[in-house]
C-alpha positions in Angstrom: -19.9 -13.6 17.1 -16.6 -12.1 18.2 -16.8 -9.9 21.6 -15.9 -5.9 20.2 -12.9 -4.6 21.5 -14.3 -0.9 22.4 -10.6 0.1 22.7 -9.5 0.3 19.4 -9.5 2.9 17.1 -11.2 1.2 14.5 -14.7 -0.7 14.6 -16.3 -3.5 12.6 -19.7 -2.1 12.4 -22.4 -4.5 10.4 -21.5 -6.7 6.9 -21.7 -6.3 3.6 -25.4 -7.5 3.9 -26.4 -4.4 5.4 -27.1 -0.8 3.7 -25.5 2.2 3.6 -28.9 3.6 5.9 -27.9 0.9 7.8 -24.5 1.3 8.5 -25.4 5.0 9.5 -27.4 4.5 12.3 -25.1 2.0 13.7 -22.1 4.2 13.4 -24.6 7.0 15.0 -25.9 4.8 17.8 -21.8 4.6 18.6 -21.4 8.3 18.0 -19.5 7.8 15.1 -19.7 10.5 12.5 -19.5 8.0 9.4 -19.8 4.4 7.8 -17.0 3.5 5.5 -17.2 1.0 3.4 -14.8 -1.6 2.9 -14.8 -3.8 -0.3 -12.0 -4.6 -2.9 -12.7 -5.8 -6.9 -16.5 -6.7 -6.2 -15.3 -8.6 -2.9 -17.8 -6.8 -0.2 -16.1 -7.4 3.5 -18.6 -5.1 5.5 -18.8 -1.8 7.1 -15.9 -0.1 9.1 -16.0 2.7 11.7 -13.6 5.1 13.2 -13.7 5.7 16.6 -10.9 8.5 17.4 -7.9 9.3 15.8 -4.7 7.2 17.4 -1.6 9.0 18.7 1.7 9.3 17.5 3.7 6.3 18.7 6.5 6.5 21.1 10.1 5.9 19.4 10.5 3.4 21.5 7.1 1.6 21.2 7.9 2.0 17.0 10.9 0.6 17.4 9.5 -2.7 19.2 7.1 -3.0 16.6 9.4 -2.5 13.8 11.9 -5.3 15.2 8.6 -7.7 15.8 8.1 -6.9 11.7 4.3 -5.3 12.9 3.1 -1.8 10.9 3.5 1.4 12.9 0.9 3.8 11.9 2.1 7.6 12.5 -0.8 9.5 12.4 -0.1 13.1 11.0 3.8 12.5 10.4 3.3 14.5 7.0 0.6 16.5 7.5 2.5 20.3 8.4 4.0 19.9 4.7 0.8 18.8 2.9 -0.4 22.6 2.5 3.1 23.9 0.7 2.4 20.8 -1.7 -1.3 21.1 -2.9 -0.3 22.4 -6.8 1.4 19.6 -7.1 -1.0 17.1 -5.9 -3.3 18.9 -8.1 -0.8 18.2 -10.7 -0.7 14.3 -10.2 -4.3 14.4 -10.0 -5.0 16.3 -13.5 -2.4 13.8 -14.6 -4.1 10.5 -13.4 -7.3 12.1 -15.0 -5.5 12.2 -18.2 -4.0 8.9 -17.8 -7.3 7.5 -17.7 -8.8 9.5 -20.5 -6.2 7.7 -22.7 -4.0 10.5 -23.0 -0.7 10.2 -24.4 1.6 10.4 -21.2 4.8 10.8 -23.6 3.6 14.3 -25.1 2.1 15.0 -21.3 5.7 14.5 -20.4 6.5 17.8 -23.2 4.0 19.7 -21.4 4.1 21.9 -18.6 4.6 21.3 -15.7 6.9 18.3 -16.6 9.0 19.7 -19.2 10.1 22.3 -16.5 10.4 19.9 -13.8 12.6 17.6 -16.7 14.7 20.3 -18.1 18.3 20.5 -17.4 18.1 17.0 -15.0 16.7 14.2 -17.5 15.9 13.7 -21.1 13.1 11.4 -21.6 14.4 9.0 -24.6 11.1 7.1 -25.4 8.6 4.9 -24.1 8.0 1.1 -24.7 5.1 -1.5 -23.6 6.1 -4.9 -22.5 2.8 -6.7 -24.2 3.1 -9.8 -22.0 2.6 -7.2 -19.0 -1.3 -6.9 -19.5 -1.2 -4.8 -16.6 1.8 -2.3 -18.2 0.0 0.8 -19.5 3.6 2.6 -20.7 7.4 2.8 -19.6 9.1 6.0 -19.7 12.8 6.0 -20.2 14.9 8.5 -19.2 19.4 9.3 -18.8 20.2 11.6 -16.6 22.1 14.7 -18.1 23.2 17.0 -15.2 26.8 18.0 -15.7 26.8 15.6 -18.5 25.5 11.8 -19.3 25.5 11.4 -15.3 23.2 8.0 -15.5 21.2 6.4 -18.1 18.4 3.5 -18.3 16.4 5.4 -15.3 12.8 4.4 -16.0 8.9 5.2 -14.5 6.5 1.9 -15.4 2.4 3.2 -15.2 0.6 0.2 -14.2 -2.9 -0.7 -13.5 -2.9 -2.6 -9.7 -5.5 -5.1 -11.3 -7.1 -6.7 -14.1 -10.0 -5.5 -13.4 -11.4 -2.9 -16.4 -12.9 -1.4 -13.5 -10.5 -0.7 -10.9 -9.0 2.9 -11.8 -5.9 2.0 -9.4 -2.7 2.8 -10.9 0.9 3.2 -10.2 3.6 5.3 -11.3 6.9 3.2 -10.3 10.4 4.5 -10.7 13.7 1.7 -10.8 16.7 1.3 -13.0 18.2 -1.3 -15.4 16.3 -4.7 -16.1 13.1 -4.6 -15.0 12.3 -7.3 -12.0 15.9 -7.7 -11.2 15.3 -7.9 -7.7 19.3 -7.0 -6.6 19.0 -2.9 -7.6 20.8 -1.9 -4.2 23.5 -3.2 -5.6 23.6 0.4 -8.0 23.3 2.9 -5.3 24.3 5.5 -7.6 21.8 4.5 -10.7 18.8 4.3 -7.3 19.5 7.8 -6.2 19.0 9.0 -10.1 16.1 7.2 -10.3 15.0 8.8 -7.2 15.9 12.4 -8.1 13.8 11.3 -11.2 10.9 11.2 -9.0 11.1 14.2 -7.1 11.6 16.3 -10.5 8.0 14.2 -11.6 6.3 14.3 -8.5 7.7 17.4 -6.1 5.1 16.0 -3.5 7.7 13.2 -2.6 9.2 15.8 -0.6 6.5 14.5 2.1 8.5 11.9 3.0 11.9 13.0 1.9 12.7 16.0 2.9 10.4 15.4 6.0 12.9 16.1 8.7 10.4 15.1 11.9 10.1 11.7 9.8 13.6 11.2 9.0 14.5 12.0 12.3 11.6 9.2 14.1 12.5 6.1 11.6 16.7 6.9 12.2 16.0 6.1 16.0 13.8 3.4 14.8 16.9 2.1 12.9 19.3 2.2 15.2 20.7 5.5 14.7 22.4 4.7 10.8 21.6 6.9 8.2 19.5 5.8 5.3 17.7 6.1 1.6 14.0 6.0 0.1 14.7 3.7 -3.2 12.3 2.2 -5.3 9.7 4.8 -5.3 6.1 4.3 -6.5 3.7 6.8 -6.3 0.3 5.7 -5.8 -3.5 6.3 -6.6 -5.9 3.7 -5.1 -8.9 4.1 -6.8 -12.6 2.8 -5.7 -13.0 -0.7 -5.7 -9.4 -0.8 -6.3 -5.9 -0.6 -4.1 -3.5 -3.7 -2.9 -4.1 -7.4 -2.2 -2.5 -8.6 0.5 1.1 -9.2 0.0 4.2 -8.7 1.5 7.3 -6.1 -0.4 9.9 -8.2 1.0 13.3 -7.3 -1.7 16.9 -7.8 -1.1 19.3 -5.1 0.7 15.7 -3.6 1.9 14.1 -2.8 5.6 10.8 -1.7 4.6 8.8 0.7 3.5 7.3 4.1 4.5 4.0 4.7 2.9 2.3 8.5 3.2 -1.4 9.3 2.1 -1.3 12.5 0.6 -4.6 12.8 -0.7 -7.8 10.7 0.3 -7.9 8.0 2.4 -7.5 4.1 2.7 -8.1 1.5 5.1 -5.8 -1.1 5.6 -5.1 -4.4 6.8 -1.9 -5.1 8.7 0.2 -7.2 10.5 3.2 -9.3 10.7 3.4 -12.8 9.1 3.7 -14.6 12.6 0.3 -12.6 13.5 -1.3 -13.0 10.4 -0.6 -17.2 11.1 -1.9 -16.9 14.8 -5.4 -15.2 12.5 -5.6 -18.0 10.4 -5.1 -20.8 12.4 -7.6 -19.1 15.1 -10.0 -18.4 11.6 -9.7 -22.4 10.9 -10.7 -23.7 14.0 -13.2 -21.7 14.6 -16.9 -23.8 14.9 -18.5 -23.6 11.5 -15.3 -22.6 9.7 -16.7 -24.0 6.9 -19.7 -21.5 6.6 -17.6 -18.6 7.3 -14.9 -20.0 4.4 -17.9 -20.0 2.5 -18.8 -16.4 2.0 -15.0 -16.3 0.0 -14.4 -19.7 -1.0 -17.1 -21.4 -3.0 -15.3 -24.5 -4.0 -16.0 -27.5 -1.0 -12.8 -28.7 -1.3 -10.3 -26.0 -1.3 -12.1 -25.2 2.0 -11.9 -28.9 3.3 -8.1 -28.6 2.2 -7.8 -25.2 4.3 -9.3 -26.2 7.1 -7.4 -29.9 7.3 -4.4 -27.4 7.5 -5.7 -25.6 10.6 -2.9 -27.4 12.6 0.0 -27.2 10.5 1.3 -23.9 10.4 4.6 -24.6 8.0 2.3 -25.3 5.5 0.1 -22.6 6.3 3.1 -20.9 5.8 3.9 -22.3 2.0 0.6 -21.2 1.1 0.5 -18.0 2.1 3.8 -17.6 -0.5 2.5 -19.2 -3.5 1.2 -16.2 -4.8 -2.4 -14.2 -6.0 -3.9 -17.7 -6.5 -5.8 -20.4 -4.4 -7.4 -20.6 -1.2 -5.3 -18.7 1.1 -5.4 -15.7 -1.5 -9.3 -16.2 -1.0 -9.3 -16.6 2.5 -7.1 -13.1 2.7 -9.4 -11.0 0.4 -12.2 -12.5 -0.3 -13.7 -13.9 2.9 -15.6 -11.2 5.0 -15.9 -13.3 8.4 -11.9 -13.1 7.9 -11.4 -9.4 7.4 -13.8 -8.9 10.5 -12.0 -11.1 12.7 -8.6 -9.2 11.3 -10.5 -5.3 12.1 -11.6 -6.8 15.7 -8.3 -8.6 16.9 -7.1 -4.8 16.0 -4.8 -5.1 12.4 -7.0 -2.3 10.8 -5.7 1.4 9.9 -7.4 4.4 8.4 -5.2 6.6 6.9 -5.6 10.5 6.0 -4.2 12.8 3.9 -0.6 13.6 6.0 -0.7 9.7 7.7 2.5 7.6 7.3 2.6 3.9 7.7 5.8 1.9 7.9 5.8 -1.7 6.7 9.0 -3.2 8.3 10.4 -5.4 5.7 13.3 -8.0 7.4 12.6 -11.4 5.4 9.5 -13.0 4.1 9.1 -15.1 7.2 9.3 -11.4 9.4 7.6 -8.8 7.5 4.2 -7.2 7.3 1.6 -8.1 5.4 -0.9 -5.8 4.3 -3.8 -4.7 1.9 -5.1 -1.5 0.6 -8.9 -0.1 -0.1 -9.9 3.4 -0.8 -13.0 4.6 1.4 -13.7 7.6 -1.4 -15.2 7.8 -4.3 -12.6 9.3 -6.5 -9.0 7.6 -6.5 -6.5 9.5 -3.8 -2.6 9.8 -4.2 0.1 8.1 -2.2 3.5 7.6 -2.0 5.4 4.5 -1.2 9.1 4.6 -0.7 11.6 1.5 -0.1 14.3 2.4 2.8 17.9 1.0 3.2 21.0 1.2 4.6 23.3 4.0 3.2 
């Protein structure tokens, strides 16, 4: 059993084994108010607790972090906004809940509040559904009409995160143009449409872009230049539901700045040279084998992960071959893992108002992370590329 590390901010308390009884008295025997429970698409890692609330970083200490590609949480960053903004997350909320009910979101589009927000700025031309997307719900395409036919091809794609027919998670993602071209920066003025597209849709983006405490901290992190939020999603991680771990690595990006407006999340994060230093510490670990186990049932993908303990470029070509295979095990399914990753100290809990940004450099420097909501009813978020204006 790992040593605790009483100085963090967040606490491994018992695993998934345990109950929720029991989780309670252990988080009151450390007089901690709550046990939150931390599981992912039927993959139970265990039992978290939060000991105190961290503070706001330094600029300089973000900085630091952001050049070593690690995640800087800044607690409360958007939180004096939130209050001016509650109609509207009551609006994205009433609309999730009619996503889900299988409403039509075309004709909920025609409906107040959106037809307001749309007027005068976009025209919404149709939808579509790409049928080998099984994870598509619709696409909403839009031109841009202020002062005449300023852009066109502006689109928001509704997603499911998973396959799951269980996991609520959903996304509301707004781009330009052919859909996974990854070189979009190369249209600034198509990306600020498609941003303004967003704002009009979801007025609660203002969190992070009219945020001028925020804007102000990341420009010293960056240097002093000026910068844009591009490829917007906004967000609702639903229970059982949120990200894998993955990296959002795209051309002519930093990072990203991710702000929990309503609910909360735990997350797991840290830079790919840390997350290396966690697995190859993970694999050579005595009975690796029985701790791979709890994730990874078949013997020999554990033999093969553990034979790599040593060999961290390989490690490394793993980790990138996508949402399959034993490293996408190891990261979300094994709950020895996701311990060892909330006691070496790569776990967050975010609250409404909390901003975490995700530095972004290239896919051997960036952060890795996963999501998981700790409610019972899906919360929103917004998650906002930044780059170089």
């Amino acid at each position: 059993m790992l040593a605790p590390r009483d100085h963090l901010p967040v606490v491994y308390l018992l695993d998934a084994r345990h109950s929720a009884a029991e989780a309670r008295a252990a988080a009151a025997v450390q007089g901690l108010s709550q046990a939150l429970w931390l599981s992912q698409r039927h993959s139970r890692l265990g039992w978290l607790g939060e000991r105190y609330r961290p503070a706001l970083p330094t600029a300089d200490a973000a900085r630091m972090a952001w050049q070593n590609s690690q995640p800087v949480l800044l607690p409360a960053m958007a939180a004096a906004p939130l209050p001016a903004h509650q109609a509207d997350i009551a609006a994205a909320q009433a609309l999730l809940h009619a996503v889900l009910d299988g409403e039509n979101v075309e004709d909920r589009m025609q409906q107040a509040p959106y037809a307001g927000r749309l007027a005068h700025q976009f025209e919404l031309l149709g939808t579509s559904h790409d049928q080998g997307d099984l994870q598509e719900i619709v696409k909403l395409e839009f031109d841009a009409v202020a002062g005449g036919a300023a852009a066109e091809d502006l689109w928001v794609k509704l997603s499911w995160l998973s396959y799951e027919e269980d996991d609520a998670s959903l996304r509301f993602r707004f781009s330009f143009g052919m859909d996974h071209y990854e070189d979009v920066a190369a249209d600034p003025v198509r990306q600020g449409y498609a941003a303004a597209l967003t704002e009009a849709l979801f007025p609660e983006s203002a969190l992070i872009s009219a945020n001028v405490r925020l804007n102000g901290f990341l420009r010293e992190i960056l240097g002093g230049r000026d910068f844009a939020y591009v490829e917007r999603i906004v967000y609702f991680n639903a229970p059982e539901g949120g990200a894998q771990f993955h990296h959002d690595v795209e051309r002519g990006h930093l990072g990203v700045v991710f702000a929990q407006l309503d609910g909360r999340t735990a997350w797991l994060a840290l830079s790919t040279e840390q997350l290396l230093d966690e697995i190859q510490g993970f694999l050579k670990r005595p009975g690796a084998d029985d701790l791979l186990r709890g994730g990874i049932r078949q013997g020999k993908a554990r033999a093969r992960l553990i034979k790599l303990a040593g060999d961290r470029t390989a490690l490394e070509e793993l980790l990138n071959q996508g949402d399959s295979g034993p490293a996408e095990q190891l990261l979300n399914r094994t709950p020895a893992f996701s311990r060892q990753l909330v006691e070496g100290g790569h776990a967050f809990i975010l609250h409404p108002g909390d901003v975490i940004l995700l530095p972004q450099h290239d896919a051997a420097r960036c952060a890795w992370h996963a999501v998981y909501c700790l409610d019972e009813v899906p919360g929103e978020a917004l998650s906002f590329a930044i780059r170089h204006t």
